[in-house]
C-alpha positions in Angstrom: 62.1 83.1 104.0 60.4 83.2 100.7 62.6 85.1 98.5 66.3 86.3 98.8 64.9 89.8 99.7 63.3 88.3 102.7 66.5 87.0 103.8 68.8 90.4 103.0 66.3 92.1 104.8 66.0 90.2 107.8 70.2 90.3 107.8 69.7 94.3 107.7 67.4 93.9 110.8 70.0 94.3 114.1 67.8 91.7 116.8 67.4 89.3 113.9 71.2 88.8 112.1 72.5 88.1 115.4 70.1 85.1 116.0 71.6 83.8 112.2 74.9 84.6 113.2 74.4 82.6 116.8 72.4 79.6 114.9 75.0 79.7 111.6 77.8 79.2 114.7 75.9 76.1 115.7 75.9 74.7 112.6 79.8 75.0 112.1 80.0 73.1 115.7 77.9 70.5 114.9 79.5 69.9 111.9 82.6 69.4 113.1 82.1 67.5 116.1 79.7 64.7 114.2 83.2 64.5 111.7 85.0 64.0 115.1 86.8 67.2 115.4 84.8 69.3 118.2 85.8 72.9 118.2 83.7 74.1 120.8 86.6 75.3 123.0 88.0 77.3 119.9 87.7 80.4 119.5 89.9 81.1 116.7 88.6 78.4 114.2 84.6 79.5 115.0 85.5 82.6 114.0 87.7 81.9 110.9 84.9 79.2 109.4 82.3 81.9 110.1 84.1 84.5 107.9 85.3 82.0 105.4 82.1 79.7 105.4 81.5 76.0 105.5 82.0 76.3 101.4 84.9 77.0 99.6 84.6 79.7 96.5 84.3 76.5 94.3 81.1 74.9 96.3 83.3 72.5 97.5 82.6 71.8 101.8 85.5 72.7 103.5 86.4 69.5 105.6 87.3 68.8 109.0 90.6 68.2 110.1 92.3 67.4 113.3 94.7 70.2 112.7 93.1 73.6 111.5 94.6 76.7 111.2 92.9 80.4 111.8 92.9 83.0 109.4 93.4 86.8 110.4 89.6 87.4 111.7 90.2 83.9 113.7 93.5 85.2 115.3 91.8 88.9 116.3 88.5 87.5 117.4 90.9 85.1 119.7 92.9 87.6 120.8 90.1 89.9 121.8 88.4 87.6 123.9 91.1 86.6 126.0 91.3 90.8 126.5 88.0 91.1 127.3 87.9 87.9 129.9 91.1 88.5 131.5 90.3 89.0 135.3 
């Protein structure tokens, strides 16, 4: 994208925010597991880095740790996937 329009438009486009929401995903797992904290496997943490970001409100990264905690959204999206995969 060229401009910051480009990319609030393409965010308001429904088949194209989901690819940036699947590839922005990616980029939180990669990031942890090359610090040595792979998070694949949880659920709750993907989803509270993707609400919070990789960057605290002071531009500061938020680091890695061996013991994270989730935040609200983390706990619900966690909680609604085991709902929907329960057999």
């Amino acid at each position: 994208s060229n401009s910051p329009q480009e990319i609030i438009n393409k965010l308001n486009n429904d088949s194209l925010n989901i690819l940036y929401a699947g590839a922005y995903i990616r980029i939180i797992q990669s990031f942890w597991k090359r610090k040595g904290y792979p998070i694949n496997d949880r659920l709750d943490i993907l989803a509270t880095l993707y609400s919070t970001g990789l960057f605290k409100t002071n531009g500061n990264l938020r680091e890695p740790n061996k013991n994270p905690k989730p935040n609200y959204f983390g706990k619900k999206a966690d909680y609604y996937y085991l709902i929907f995969t329960k057999e």
